[in-house]
Short mmCIF file of the C-alpha atoms (twelve columns), coordinates in Angstrom:
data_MODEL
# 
_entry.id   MODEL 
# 
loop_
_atom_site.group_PDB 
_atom_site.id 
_atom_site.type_symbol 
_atom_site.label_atom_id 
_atom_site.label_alt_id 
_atom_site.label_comp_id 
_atom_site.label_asym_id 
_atom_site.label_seq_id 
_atom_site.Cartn_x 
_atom_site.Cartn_y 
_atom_site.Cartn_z 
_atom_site.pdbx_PDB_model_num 
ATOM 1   C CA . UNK A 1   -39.144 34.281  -13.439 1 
ATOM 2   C CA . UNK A 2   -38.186 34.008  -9.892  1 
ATOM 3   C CA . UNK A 3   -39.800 30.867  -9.453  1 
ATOM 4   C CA . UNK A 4   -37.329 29.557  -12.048 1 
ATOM 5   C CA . UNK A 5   -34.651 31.222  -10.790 1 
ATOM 6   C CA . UNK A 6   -35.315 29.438  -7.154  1 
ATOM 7   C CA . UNK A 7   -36.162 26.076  -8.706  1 
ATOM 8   C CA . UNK A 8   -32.528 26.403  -10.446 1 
ATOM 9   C CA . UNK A 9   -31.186 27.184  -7.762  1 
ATOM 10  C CA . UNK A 10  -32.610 24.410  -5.416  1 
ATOM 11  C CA . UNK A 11  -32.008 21.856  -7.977  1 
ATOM 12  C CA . UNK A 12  -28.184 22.989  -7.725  1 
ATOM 13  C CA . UNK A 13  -28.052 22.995  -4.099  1 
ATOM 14  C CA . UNK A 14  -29.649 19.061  -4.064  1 
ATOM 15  C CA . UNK A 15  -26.978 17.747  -6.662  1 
ATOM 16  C CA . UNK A 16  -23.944 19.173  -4.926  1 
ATOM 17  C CA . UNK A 17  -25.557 17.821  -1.460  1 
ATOM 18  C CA . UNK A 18  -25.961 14.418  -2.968  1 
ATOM 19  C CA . UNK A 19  -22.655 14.765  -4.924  1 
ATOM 20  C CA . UNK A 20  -20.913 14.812  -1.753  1 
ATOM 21  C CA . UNK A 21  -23.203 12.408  -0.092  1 
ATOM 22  C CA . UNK A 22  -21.714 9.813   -3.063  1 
ATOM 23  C CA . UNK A 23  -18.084 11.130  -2.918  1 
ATOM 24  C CA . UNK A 24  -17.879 10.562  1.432   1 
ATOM 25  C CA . UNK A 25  -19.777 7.360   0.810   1 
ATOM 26  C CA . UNK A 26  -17.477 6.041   -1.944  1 
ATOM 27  C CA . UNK A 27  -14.653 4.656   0.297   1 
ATOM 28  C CA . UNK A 28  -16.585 2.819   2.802   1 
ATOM 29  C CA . UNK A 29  -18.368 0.989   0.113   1 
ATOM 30  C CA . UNK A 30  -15.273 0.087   -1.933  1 
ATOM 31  C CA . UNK A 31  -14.010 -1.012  1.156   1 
ATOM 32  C CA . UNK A 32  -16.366 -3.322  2.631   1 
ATOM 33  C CA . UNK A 33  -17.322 -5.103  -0.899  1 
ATOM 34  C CA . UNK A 34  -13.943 -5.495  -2.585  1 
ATOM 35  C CA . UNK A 35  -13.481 -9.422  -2.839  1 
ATOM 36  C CA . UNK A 36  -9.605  -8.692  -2.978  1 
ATOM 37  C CA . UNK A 37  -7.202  -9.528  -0.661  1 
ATOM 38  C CA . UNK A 38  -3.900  -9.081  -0.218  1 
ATOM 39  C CA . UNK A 39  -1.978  -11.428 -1.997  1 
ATOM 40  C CA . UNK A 40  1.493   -11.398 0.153   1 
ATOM 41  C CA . UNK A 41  0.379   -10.986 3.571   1 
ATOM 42  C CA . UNK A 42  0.814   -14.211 5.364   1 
ATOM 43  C CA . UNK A 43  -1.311  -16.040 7.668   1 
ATOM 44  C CA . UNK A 44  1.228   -15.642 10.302  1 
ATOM 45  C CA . UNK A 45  0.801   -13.587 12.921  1 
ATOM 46  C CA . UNK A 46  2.921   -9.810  11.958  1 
ATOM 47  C CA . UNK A 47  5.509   -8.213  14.603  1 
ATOM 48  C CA . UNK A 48  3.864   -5.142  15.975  1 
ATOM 49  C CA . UNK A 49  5.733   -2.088  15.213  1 
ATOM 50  C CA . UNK A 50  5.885   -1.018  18.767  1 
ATOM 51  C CA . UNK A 51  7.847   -4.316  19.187  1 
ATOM 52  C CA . UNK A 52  9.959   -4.665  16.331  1 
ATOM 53  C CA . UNK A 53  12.094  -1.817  15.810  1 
ATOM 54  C CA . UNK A 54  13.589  -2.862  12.445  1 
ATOM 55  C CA . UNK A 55  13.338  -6.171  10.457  1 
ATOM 56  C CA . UNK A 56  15.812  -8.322  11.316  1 
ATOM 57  C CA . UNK A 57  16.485  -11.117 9.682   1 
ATOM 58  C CA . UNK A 58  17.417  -14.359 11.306  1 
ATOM 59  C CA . UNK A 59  19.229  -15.527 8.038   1 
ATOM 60  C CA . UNK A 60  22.503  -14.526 6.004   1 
ATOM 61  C CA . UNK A 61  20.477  -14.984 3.165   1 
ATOM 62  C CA . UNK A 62  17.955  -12.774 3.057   1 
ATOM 63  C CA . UNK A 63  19.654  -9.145  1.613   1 
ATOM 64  C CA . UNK A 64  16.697  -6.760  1.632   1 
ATOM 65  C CA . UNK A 65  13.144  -6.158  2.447   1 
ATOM 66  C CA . UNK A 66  10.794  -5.013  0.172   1 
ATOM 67  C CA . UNK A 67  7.196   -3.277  1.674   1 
ATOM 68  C CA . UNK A 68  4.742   -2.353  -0.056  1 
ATOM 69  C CA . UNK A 69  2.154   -0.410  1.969   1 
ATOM 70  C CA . UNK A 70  -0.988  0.496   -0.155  1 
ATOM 71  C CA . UNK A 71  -4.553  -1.003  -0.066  1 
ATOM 72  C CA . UNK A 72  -7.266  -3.097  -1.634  1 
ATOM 73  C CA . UNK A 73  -8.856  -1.267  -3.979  1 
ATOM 74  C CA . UNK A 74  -6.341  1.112   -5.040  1 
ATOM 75  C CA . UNK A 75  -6.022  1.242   -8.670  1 
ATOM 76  C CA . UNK A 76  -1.732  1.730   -8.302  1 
ATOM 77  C CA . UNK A 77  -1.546  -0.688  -5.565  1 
ATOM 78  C CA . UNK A 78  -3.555  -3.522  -6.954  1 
ATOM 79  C CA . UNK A 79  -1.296  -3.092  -10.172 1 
ATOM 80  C CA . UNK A 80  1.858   -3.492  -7.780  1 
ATOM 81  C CA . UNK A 81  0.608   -7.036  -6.602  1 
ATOM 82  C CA . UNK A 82  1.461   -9.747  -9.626  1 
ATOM 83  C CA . UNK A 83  4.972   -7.834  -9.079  1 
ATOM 84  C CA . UNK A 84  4.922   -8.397  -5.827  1 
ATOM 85  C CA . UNK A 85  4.394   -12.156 -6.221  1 
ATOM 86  C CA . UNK A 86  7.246   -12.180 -9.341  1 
ATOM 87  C CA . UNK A 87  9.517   -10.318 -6.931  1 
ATOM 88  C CA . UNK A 88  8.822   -12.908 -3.784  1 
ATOM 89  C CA . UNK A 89  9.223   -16.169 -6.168  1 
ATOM 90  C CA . UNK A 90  12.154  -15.142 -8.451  1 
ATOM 91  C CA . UNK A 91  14.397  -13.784 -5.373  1 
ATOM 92  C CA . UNK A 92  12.961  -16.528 -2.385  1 
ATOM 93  C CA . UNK A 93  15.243  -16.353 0.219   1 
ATOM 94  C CA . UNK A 94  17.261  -13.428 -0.910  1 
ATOM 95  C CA . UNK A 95  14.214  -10.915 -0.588  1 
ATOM 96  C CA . UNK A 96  11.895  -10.348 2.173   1 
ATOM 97  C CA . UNK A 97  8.659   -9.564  0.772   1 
ATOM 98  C CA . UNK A 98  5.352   -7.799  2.833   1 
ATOM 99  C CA . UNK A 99  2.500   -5.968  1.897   1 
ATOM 100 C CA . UNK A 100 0.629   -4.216  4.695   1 
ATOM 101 C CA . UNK A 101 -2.726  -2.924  3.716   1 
ATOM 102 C CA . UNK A 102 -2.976  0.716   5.355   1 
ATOM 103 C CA . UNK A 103 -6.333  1.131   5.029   1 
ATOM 104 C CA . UNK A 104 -6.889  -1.721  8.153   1 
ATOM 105 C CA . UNK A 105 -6.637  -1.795  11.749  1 
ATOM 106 C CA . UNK A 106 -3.803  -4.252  11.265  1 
ATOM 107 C CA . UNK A 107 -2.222  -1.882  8.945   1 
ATOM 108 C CA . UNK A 108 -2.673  1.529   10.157  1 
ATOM 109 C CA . UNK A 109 0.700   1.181   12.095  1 
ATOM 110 C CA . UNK A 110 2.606   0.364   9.435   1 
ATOM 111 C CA . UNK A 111 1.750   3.680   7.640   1 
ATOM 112 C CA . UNK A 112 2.118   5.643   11.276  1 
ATOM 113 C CA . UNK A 113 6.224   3.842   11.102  1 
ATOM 114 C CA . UNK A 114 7.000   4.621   7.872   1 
ATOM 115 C CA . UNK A 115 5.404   8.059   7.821   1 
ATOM 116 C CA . UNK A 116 3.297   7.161   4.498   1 
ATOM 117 C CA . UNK A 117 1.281   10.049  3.146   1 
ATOM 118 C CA . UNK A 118 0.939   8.345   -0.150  1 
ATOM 119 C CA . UNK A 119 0.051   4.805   -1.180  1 
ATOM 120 C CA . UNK A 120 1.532   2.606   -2.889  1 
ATOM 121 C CA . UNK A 121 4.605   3.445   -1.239  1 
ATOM 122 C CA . UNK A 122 7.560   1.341   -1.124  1 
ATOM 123 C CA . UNK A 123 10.080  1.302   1.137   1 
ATOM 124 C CA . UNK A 124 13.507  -1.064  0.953   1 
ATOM 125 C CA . UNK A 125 15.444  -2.075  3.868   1 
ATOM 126 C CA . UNK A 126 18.781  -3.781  4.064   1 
ATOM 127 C CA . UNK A 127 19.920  -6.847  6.214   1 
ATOM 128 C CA . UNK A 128 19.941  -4.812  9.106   1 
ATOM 129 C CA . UNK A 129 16.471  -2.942  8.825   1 
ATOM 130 C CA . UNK A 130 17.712  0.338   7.880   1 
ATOM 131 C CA . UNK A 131 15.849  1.870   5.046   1 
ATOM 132 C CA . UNK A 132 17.822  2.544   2.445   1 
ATOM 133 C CA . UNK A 133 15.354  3.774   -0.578  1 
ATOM 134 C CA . UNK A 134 11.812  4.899   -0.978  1 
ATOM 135 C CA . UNK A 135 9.539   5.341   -4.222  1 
ATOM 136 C CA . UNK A 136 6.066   6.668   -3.922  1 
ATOM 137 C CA . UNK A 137 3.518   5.352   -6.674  1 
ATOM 138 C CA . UNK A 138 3.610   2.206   -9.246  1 
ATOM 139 C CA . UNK A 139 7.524   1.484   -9.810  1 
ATOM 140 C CA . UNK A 140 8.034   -1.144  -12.254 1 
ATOM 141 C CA . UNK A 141 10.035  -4.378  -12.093 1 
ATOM 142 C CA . UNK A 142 12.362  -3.244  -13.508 1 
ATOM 143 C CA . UNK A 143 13.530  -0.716  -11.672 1 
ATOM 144 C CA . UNK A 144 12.424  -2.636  -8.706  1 
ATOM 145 C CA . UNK A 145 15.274  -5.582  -9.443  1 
ATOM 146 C CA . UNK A 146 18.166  -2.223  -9.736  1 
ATOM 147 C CA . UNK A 147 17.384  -1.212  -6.455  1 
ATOM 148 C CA . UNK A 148 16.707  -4.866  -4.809  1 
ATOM 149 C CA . UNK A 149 20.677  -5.179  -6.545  1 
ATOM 150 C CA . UNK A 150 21.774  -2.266  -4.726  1 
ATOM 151 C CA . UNK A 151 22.430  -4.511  -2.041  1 
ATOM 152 C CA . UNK A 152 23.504  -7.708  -3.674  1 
ATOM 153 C CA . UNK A 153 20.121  -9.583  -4.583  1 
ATOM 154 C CA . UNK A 154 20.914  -11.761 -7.711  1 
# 
């Protein structure tokens, strides 16, 4: 009977220590063999945030900015990309569009800035660079395009 009794509990012990082996490994393996990239981040070369205080915008056009910091691989965040492509090609030139992967080197700063302790998060600036809202999680189109009109996007 004790035998049993040790072999249970041994075989417990062994699950829970490869259990968490799995769990800690999960995220570095997701991260390194997701395909995925991010679909709105541009091959030129982003502002640092040291450098660039707010987003400015160098036209009178452009009404808003609309980031979306998240990452590859997150279930909420990869559902907020076709949006973020609808958003960038139905208000071009009204709407300043970026997606900044936290997850990266590249960016980690981003997330440090904004003070993200959630992803997807999604933060709205106006002309100026001055946030002006923030939602936390998937927020749908819809409600995206009431807030983008907030400030006169069309």
């Amino acid at each position: 009977m004790n035998i049993k009794r040790i072999l249970s509990i041994v075989a417990i012990i062994s699950l829970a220590l490869l259990a968490s082996y799995l769990f800690t490994q999960k995220g570095k393996i997701s991260g390194e063999v997701c395909p995925a990239k991010p679909t709105i981040i541009q091959n030129e070369q982003q502002p640092s945030p040291e450098t660039q205080e707010k987003i400015k915008v160098n036209t009178t056009s452009i009404k808003a900015a609309f980031i979306e910091l998240g990452s590859v691989g997150c279930t909420p965040c990869d559902m907020m990309r076709p949006i973020l492509d609808e958003i960038e090609k139905e208000y071009e030139g009204q709407v300043l569009v970026r997606f900044y992967d936290v997850r990266t080197p590249e960016g980690r700063p981003y997330a440090e800035k904004y003070e993200i302790r959630l992803i997807p998060t999604q933060v709205f600036l106006d002309k100026d660079g001055n946030e002006y809202y923030r939602h936390t999680g998937f927020f749908p189109r819809e409600e995206i395009v009431k807030i983008l009109q907030l400030r006169g996007v069309k």
